[in-house]
C-alpha positions in Angstrom: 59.1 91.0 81.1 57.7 93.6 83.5 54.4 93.4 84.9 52.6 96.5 85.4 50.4 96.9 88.7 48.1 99.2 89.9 46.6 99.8 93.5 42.8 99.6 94.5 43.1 103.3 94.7 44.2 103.9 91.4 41.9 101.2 89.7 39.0 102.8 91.1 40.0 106.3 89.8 40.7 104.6 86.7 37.4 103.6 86.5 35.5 106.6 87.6 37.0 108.9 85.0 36.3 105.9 82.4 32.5 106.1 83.1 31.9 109.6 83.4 34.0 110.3 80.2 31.9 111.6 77.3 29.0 111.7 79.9 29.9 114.3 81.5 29.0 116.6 78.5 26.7 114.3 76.5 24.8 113.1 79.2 22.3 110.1 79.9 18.6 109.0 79.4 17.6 111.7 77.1 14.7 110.1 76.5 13.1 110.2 80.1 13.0 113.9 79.6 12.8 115.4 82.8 12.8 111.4 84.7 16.7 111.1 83.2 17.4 110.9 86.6 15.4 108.0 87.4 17.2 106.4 84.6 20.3 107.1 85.5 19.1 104.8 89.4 17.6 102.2 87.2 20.7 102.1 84.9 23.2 101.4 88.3 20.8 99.1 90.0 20.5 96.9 86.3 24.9 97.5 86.0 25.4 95.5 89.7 24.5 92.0 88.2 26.9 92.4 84.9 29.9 94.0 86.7 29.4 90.9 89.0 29.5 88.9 86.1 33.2 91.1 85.2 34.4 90.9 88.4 33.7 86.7 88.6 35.5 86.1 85.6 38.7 88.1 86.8 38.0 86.0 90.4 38.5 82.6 88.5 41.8 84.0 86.1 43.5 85.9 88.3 46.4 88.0 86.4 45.1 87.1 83.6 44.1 89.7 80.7 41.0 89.0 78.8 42.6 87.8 75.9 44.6 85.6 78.1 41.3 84.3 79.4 39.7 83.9 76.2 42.5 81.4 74.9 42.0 79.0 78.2 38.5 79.0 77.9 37.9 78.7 73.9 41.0 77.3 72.4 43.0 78.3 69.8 40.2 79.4 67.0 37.7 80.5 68.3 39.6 82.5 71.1 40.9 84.5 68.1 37.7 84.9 66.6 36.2 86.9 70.2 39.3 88.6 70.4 38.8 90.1 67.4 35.3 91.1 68.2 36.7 92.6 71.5 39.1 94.6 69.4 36.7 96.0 67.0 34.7 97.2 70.1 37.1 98.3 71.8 38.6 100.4 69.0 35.2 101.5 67.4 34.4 103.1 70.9 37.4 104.8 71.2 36.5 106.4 68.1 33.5 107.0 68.8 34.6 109.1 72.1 37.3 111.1 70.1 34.4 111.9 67.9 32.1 113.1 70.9 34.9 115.2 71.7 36.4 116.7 68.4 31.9 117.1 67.8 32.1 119.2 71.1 35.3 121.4 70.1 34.2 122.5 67.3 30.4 122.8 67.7 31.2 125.1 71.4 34.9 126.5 71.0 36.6 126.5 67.9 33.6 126.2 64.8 35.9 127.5 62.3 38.6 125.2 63.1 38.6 122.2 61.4 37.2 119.2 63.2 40.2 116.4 62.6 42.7 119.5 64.5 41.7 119.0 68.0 40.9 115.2 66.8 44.5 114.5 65.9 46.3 116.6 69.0 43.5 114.0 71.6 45.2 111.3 69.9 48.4 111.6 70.0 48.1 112.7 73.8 46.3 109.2 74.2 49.3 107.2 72.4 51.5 108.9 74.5 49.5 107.5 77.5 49.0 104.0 76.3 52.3 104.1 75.7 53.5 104.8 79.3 51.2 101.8 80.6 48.3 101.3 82.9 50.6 102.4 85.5 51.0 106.1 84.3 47.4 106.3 83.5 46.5 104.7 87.2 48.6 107.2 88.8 47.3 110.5 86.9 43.9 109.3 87.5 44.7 109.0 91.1 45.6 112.6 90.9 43.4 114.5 89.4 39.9 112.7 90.3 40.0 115.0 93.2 40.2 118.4 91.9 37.4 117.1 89.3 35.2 116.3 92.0 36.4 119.8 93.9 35.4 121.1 90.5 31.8 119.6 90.3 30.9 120.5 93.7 31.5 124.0 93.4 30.0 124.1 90.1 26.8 122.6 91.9 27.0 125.2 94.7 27.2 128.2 91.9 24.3 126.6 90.1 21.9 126.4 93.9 20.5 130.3 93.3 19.4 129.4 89.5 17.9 125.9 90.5 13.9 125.3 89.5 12.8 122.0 91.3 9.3 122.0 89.5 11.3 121.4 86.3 11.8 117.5 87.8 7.6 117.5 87.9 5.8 116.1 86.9 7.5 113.0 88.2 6.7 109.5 85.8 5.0 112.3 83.6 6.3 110.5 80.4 5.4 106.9 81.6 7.2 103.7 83.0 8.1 103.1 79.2 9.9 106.1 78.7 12.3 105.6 81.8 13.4 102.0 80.8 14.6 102.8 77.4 16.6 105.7 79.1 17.6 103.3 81.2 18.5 100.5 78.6 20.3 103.7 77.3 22.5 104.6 80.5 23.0 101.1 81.3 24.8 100.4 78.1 26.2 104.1 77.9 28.5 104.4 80.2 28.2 101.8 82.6 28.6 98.2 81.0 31.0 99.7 78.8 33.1 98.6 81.5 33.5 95.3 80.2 36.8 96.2 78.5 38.3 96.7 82.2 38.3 92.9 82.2 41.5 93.6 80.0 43.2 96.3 82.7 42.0 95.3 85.9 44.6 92.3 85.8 47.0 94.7 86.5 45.7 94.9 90.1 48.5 94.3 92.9 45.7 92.7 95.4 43.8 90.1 92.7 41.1 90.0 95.4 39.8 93.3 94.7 37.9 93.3 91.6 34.7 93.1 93.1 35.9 96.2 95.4 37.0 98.6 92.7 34.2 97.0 90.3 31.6 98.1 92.8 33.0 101.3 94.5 33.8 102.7 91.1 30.7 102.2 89.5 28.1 103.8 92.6 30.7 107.0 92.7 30.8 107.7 89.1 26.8 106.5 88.9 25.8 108.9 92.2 27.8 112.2 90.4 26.4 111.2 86.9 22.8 111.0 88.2 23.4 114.3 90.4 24.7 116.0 87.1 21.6 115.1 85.5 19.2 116.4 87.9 21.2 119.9 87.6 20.7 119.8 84.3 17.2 119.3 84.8 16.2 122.0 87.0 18.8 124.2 85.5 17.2 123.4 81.9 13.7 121.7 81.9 12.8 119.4 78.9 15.7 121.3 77.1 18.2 118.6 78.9 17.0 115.8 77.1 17.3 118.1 73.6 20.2 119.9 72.8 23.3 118.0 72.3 26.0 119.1 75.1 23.6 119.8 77.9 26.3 120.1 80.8 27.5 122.8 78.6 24.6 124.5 78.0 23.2 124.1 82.0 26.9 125.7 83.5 26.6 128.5 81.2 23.3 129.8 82.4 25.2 130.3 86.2 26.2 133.8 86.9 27.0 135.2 90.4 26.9 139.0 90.1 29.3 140.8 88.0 32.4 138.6 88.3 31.6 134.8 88.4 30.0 133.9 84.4 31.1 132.0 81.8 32.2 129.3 84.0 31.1 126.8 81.6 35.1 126.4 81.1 35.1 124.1 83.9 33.3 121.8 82.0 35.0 121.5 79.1 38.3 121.1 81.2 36.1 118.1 82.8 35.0 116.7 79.6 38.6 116.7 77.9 40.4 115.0 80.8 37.6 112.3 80.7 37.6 111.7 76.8 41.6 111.3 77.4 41.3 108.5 80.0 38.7 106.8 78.3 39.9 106.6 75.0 43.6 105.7 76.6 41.7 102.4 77.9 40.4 101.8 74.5 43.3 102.2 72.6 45.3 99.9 75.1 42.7 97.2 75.3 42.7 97.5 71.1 46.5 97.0 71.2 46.8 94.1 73.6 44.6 92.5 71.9 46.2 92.4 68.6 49.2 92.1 69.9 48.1 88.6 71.9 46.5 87.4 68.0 49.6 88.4 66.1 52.1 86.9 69.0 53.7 90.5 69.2 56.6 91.0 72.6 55.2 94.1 73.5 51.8 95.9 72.3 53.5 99.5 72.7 55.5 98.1 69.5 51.6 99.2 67.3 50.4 102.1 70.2 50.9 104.6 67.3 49.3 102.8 64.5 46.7 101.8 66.3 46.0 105.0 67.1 46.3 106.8 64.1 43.6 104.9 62.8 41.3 105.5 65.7 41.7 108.6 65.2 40.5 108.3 61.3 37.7 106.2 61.8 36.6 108.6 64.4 36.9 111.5 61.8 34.6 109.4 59.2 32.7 107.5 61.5 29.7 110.4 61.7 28.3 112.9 59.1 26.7 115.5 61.8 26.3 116.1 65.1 22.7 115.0 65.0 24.2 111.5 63.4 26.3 111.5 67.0 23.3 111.6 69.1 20.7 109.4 67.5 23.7 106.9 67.2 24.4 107.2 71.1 20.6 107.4 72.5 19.0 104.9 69.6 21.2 102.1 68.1 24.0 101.8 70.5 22.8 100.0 73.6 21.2 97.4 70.6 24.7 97.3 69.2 26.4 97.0 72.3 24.6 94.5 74.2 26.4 91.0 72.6 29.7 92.6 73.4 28.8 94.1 76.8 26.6 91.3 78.2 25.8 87.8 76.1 29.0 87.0 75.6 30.6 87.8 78.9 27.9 85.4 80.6 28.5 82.4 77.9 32.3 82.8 78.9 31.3 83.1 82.4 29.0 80.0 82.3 32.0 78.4 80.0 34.7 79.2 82.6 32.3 77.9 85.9 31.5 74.5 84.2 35.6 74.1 83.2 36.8 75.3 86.5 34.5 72.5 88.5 35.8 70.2 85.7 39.3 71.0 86.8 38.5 70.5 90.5 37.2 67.4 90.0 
């Protein structure tokens, strides 16, 4: 069977568009208030020792999937048994990143469309990718990071005459206290969320390279999310860490004379292209998985099931919008920390003690 491979190049995009996702419009730390941006620095410098902790068990398995890896390091039952944990996660945060987006549609563009509409056309976009492979979403990352990051810089620029810089005082105003949970927060949302690229990044044509795109992919997307969130902040004051789509709400306020306004456009465009890539990885980590349980030849064989479903979940998962947020800023990082951190360093310890048992 083919293999699918990817270059450094395109892993990193990959990656860069998976963490800034849903953040782009949903943002981080909301907690800090106006020290979200301290947060978001605390939340990269606490993300180095975990994607280590990734990128170490890819070093010892190389080409190996995370599935793979689970059923040389834990046998035959209980292999299935953390698969299936990584599936749930997997598929309950794609759904929960169709739901940020079909939340955003309808709350910003279409409110009198209903919300499953824009829902429904996301996910069958995102079968369509996870059915091309890692290699078609590698390469269309590759191509389009840049004119997202053109986009975001001249968005910044635009927003320099409207900036207020006292709106970042007073500085550790809200306490020490404040800025870990937000950080807690960012750490868990977006940035150990990468744990599911332990499933893609196989795919890499150079297996000594996870380290490299782990790292350079994680301080590019964690440098533009913390700038976003400091022109939020001086764009918004302590209403960034209140309303729910504050990107949204910051890009709107810029207006250059009579003929640059309602530029906001630019970040839904943003968002949209984000949500896609991001819920592509889930969907194809969700299918590999099953398909490495059930014995399947090819995972693409359940890409539209799978998806359909994702899709549903996401459309019953929340009641409200204010469900959404409390969900992502108060009980996620809890929920997400055993699939994001314990158990990747008990298979990591696991795979150190069976590898010097091999060598010796």
């Amino acid at each position: 069977m083919y293999k699918e491979q990817i270059n450094d190049k395109e892993g990193i995009c990959l990656l860069m568009i998976f963490i800034m996702g849903s953040t782009l419009i949903v943002g981080i730390g909301g907690e800090a208030k106006n020290d979200a941006w301290i947060a978001g620095i605390l939340a990269i410098l606490m993300a180095v020792p975990i994607i280590l902790v990734y990128g170490r068990i890819l070093s010892l398995f190389p080409g190996k999937d995370l599935y793979e890896i689970l059923n040389i390091l834990l046998g035959r039952i209980l292999s299935k048994i953390v698969a299936v944990i990584y599936i749930w996660y997997s598929f309950h945060l794609g759904a929960l990143v169709i739901r940020n987006f079909g939340e955003f549609i309808n709350t910003v563009t279409m409110p009198e469309t209903p919300m499953i509409v824009p829902m429904i056309c996301l996910g069958l976009v995102c079968i369509i990718a996870t059915k091309s492979g890692i290699e078609v979403m590698g390469r269309i990352s590759a191509s389009v990071l840049p004119i997202l990051l053109i986009t975001i810089l001249i968005v910044q620029l635009l927003a320099i005459p409207i900036t207020n810089f006292s709106f970042l005082k007073p500085v550790l105003g809200n306490g020490f206290k404040t800025i870990l949970g937000g950080a807690f927060s960012a750490f868990s949302f977006p940035f150990a969320e990468t744990v599911l690229f332990i499933g893609i990044l196989f795919s890499l044509k150079n297996q000594k390279s996870y380290y490299k795109v782990y790292s350079l992919g994680l301080f590019s997307a964690g440098i533009i999310i913390v700038i976003l969130t400091m022109r939020n902040i001086v764009l918004l004051g302590e209403l960034s860490g209140k309303v729910y789509f504050p990107s949204h709400m910051a890009v709107g306020m810029i207006k250059i004379g009579e003929f640059i306004e309602r530029i906001e456009v630019s970040v839904s465009v943003l968002f949209v292209f984000g949500v896609f890539i991001k819920t592509s990885v889930c969907l194809l980590v969700a299918c590999k998985g099953i398909s490495n349980i059930f014995h399947l030849n090819d995972y693409r064989s359940i890409v539209m099931q799978t998806g359909l479903l994702m899709v549903y979940f996401s459309y019953i998962v929340y009641n409200n919008t204010m469900e959404m947020r409390f969900w992502a800023f108060k009980v996620y990082d809890h929920y997400s920390f055993p699939f994001q951190v314990i158990i990747p360093i008990l298979l990591l310890l696991t795979a150190e003690i069976k590898t010097r048992n091999n060598r010796k």
